[in-house]
C-alpha positions in Angstrom: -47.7 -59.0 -118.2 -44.7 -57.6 -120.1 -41.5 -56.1 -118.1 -42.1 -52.4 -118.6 -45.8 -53.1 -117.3 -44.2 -54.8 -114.2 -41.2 -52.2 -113.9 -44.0 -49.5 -113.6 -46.2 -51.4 -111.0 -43.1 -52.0 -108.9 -41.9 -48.5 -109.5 -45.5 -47.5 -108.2 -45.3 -49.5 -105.5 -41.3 -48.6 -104.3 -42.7 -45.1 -104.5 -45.8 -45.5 -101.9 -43.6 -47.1 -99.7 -41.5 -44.9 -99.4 -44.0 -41.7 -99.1 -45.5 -43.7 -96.8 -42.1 -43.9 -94.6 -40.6 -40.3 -94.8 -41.0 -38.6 -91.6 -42.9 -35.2 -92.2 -40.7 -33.3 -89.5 -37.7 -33.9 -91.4 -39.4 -31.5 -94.3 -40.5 -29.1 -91.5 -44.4 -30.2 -91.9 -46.9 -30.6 -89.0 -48.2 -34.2 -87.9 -51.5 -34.8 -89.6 -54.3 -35.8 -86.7 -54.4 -37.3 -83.3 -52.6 -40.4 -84.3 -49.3 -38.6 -85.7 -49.4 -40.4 -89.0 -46.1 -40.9 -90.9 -46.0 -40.0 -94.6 -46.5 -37.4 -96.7 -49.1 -36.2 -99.0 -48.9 -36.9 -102.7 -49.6 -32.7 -103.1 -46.6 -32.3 -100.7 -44.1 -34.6 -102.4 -44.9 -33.1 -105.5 -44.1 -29.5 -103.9 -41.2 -30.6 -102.1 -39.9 -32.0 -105.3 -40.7 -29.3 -107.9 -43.3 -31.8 -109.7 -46.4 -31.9 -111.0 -49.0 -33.6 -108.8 -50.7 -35.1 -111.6 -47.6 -36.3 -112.8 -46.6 -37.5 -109.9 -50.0 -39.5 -109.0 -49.3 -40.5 -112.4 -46.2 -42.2 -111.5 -47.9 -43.8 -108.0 -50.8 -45.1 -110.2 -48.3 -46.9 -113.2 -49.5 -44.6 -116.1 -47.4 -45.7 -119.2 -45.3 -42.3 -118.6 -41.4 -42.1 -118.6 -39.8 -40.4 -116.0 -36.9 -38.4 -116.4 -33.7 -38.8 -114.9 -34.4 -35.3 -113.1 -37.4 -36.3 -111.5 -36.1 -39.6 -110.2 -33.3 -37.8 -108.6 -35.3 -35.3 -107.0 -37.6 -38.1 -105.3 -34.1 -39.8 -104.4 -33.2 -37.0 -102.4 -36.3 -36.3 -101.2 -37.0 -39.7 -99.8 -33.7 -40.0 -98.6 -32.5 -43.1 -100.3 -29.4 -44.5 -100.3 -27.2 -44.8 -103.5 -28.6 -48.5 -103.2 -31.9 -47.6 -103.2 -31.5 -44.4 -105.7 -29.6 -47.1 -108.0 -32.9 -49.6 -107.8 -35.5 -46.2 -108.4 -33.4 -44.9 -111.7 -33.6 -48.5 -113.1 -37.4 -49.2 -112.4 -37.9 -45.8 -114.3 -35.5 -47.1 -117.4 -31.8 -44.8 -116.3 -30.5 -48.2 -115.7 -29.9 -51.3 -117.4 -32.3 -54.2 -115.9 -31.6 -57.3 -117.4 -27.9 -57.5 -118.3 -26.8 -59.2 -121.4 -26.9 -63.0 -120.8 -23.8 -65.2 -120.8 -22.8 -68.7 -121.2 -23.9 -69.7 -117.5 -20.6 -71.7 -115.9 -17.9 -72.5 -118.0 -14.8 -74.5 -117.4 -12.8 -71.4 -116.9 -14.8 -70.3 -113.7 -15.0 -73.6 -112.7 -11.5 -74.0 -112.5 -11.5 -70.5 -110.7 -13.4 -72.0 -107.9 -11.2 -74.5 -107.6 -7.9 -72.7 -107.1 -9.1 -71.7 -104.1 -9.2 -73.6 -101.1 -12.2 -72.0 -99.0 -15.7 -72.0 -100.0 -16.6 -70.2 -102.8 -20.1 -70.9 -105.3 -21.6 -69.1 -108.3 -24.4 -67.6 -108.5 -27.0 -67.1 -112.3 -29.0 -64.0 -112.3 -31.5 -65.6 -110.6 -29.7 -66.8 -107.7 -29.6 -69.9 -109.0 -26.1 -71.7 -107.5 -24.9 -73.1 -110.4 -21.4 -73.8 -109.4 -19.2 -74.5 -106.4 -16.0 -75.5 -105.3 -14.8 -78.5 -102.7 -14.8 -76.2 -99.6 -18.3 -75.4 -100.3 -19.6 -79.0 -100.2 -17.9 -79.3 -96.6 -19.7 -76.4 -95.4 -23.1 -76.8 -96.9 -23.0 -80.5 -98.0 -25.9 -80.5 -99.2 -25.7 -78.3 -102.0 -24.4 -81.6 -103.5 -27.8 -83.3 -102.7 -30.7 -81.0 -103.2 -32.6 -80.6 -106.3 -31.6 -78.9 -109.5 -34.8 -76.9 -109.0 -34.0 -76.0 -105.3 -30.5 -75.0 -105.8 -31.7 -71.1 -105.3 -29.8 -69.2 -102.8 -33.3 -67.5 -102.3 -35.2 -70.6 -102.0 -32.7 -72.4 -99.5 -32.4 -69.6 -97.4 -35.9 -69.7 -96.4 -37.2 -73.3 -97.0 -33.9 -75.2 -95.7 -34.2 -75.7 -92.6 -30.7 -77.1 -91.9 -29.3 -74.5 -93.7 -31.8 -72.3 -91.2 -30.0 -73.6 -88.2 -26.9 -73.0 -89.5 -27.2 -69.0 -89.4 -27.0 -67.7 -85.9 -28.3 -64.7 -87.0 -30.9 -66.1 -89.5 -33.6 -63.5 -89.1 -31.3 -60.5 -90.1 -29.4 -62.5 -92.7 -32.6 -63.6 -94.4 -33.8 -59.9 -94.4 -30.5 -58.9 -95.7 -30.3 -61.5 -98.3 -34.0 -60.4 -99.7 -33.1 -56.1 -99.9 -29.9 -57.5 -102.0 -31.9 -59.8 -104.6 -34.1 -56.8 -104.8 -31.4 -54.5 -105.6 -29.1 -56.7 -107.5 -31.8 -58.8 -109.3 -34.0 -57.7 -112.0 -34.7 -60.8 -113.7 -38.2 -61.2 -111.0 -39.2 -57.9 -113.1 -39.4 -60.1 -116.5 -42.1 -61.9 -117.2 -40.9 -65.5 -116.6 -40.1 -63.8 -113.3 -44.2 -64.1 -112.5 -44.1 -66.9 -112.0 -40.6 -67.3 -110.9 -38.4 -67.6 -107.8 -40.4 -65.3 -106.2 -43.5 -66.5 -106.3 -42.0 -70.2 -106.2 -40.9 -69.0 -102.4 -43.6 -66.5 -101.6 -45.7 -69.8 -101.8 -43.5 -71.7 -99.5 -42.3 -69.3 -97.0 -44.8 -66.5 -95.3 -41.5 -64.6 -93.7 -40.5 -64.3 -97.2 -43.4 -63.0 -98.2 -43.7 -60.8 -95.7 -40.3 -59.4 -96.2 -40.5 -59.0 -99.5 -44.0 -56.9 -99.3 -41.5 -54.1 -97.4 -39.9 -53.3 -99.8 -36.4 -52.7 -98.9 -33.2 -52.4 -101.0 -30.0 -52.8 -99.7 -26.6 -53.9 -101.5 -24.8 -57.2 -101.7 -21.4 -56.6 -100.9 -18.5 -57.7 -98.4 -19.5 -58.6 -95.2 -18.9 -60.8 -92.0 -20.8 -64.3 -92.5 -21.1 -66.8 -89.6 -22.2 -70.3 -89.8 -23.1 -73.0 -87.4 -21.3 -76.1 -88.2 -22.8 -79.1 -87.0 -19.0 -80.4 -86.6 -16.7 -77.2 -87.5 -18.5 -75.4 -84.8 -19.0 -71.2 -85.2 -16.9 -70.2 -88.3 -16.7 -66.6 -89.2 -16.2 -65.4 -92.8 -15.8 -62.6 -94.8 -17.8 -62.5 -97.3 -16.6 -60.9 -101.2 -18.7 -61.3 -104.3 -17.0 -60.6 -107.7 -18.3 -60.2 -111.3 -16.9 -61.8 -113.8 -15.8 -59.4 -117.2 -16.8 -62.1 -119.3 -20.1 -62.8 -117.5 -21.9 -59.7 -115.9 -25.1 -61.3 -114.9 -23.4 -63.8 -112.7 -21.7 -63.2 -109.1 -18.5 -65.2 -107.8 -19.1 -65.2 -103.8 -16.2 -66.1 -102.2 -16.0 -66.8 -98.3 -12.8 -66.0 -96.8 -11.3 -67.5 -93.5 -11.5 -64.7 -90.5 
């Protein structure tokens, strides 16, 4: 399966989702039966957003159609999305780049960037693979130093480790969290090496992540309050920042700042 094939099944399937959440009040419609379903019609989304419905069902069934830029943003605002989620829907219909342009992976430069600062800091590959880290990191996850070159995924840990589990005082929102950003930041699971990628490689191993993933959700990556359970620094808060590299776009510098 090629990466337009999967873009359009995942596009399909983003869609139904979220036709399936929208909350018919909101667009002034009447509950449909007894049992006040949620959703909407495929004939009222297309109405509500001046489309065809065959081209609509069209785009809920993964016809080999492009989208315009118009349409997408008319089912943006019609669903409600945020700009995370409206970012994710232009990309799956090709208004966004997917795959960015790949770089050398670490180099000695970034390395030494890491480095220079004295709390923990890592780097992530498109992937999520961590495939740097600095000093502070190994003293707050030591065993990043440890663990398999295979398992040193930031996707994988987060639901297979559990020491790293126990670590997160807030585990079962983080972990949520963590999956809506690799959705929305990642596209490499759209490829096809991504098949049979991370995210089957921890669908396999972890139902919650499977789960999760199954819902759907988008949400960003950005700067946020990070706590950890330290088996010996005790609760340590963090704020979290995450910077792109110019010379490598596809890669993330996380950085986790003393609060």
């Amino acid at each position: 399966m090629n990466a337009s094939v999967r873009r359009r099944e995942e596009l399909a399937g983003f869609l139904k989702d979220r036709r399936a959440r929208a909350e018919r009040a909101v667009h002034g419609l009447p509950e449909v039966g007894r049992s006040r379903v949620r959703g909407l019609r495929r004939e009222e989304v297309a109405t509500l957003a001046g489309v065809s419905v065959t081209w609509y069902t069209w785009l809920e069934q993964a016809r080999d159609i492009n989208p315009s830029r118009q349409v997408l943003d008319s089912l943006a605002r019609l669903y409600r999305l945020t700009p995370v989620e409206t970012s994710y829907l232009l990309s799956l219909g090709g208004h966004r780049e997917v795959v960015p342009v790949a770089s050398e992976g670490m180099t000695p430069a970034l390395q030494r960037l890491l480095d220079a600062v004295d709390f923990p800091a890592f780097l992530l590959a498109a992937d999520w693979t961590i495939i740097g880290w600095n000093q502070a990191y190994t003293q707050l996850y030591p065993r990043i130093t440890s663990v398999a070159e295979v398992d040193r995924n930031l996707l994988w840990l987060v639901f297979t480790d559990e020491a790293l589990r126990d670590m997160l005082p807030d585990w079962a929102e983080q972990s949520r969290g963590f999956v809506g950003s690799f959705r929305a930041e990642t596209r490499g699971w759209l490829s096809p090496s991504g098949e049979s990628g991370i995210v089957a490689r921890v669908s396999e191993a972890s139902a919650e992540f499977a789960a999760i993933w199954q819902e759907r959700d988008v949400a960003g990556f950005g700067t946020r309050e990070r706590l950890f359970k330290h088996p010996t620094l005790g609760l340590t808060r963090y704020e979290q920042h995450n910077l792109v590299p110019a010379e490598a776009p596809d890669l993330t510098l996380l950085f986790y700042a003393p609060l």
